[in-house]
Residue, then its C-alpha position, 0 to 999 in steps of 0.5 A: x737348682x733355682x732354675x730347675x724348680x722354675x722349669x718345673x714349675x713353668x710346665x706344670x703351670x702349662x700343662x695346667x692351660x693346655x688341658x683346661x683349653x682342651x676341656x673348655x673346647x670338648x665339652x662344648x660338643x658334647x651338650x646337645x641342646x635337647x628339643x622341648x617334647x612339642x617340637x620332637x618327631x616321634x614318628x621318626x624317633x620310632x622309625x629309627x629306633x625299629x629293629x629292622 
């Protein structure tokens, strides 16, 4: 019964890391680092966003 309760436990803890691990790795690609607005392109941003 013990070692039951201690499997459980052990996996719980593991699925635990597994997912902060997989968090830490997606958030990292989602933030973009955004240019400040002297440095942007407008004339390609509206060529871009042109409905052709």
């Amino acid at each position: 019964m013990i070692g039951k309760i201690i499997l459980a436990l052990i996996s719980f803890m593991l699925g635990l890391f597994t997912r902060e691990i997989r968090e830490f790795f997606t958030k990292k690609k989602q933030h973009k680092q955004v240019k400040p607005l002297n440095e942007q392109d407008f004339k390609k941003a509206m060529k871009d966003l042109e409905i052709k």
